[in-house]
N, C-alpha and C positions, 0 to 999 in steps of 0.2 A: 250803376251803383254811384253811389254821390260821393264826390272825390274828398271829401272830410275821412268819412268810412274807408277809402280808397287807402289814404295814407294811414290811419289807424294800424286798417291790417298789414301793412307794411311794417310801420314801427314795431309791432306785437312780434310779426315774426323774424322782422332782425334779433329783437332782443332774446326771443325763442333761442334761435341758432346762435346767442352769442351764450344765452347759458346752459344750452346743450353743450358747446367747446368746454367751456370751464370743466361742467361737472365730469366730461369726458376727462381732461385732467386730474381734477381732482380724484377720478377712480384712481388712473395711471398712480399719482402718487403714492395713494393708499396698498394699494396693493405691492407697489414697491418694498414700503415698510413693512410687509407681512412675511414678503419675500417669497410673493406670487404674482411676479411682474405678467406672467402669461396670462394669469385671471382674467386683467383688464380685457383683454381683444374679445375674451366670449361674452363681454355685457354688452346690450343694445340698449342705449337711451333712445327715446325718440317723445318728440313734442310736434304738436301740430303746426301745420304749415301755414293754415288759412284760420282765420280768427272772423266769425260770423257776430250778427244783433239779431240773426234771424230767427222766429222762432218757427222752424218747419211742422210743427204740427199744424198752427194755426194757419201758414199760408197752404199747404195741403186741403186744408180743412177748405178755406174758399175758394182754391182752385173745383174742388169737385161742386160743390154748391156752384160756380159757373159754369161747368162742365155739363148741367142739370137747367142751365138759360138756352130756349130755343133761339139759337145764333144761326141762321142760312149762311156762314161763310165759312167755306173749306179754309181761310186763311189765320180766321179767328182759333178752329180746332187745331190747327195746326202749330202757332203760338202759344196755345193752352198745353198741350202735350209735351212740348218740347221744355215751359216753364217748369210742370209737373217732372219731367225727368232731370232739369236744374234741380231742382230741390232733394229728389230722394238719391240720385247718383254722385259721387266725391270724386271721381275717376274722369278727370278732362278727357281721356281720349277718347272711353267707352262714352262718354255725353257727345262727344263730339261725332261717333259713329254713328248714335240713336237720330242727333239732330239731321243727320244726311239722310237716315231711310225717311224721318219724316217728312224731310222735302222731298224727298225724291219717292217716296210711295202712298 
């Protein structure tokens, strides 16, 4: 990833988690003034972690159109496969399982 984009998504989601805190505040407050301090603890805000340019249709889309190039290397498919589950899976550590059976099977 080109370290421009690299810090992007870093600034995005500090600023993410600095106005998740706030608005987590700002519940607190409100609900204070309602005089349902309790309220607040059962909302979940949540904002995303990772901030992509990518458009996963379109790299999907040419990943299988190369998946479709007669390539004789087991190392080429295996690259390919493992980019393919970069893109559809968001779960580092389920990717990070997939990526081991693919090296290893």
């Amino acid at each position: 990833m080109d370290p421009g984009f690299q810090l992007l998504n870093a600034l995005l989601a500090e600023m993410a988690s600095g106005l998740q805190l706030t608005e987590y505040r700002m519940l607190e407050v409100f609900c204070r003034w309602l005089g349902k301090k309790e309220q607040a603890a059962t909302v979940i805000i949540q904002y995303p972690e990772k901030f992509e340019l990518r458009d996963r249709e379109q790299d999907l889309s040419l990943l299988k159109e190369a998946d479709g190039l007669t390539v004789e290397s087991p190392t080429f498919q295996k690259e390919l496969q493992k980019l393919i589950a970069s893109i559809v899976l968001e779960d580092d550590a389920q990717l990070e399982e997939i990526n081991g059976e693919i090296d290893g099977g």
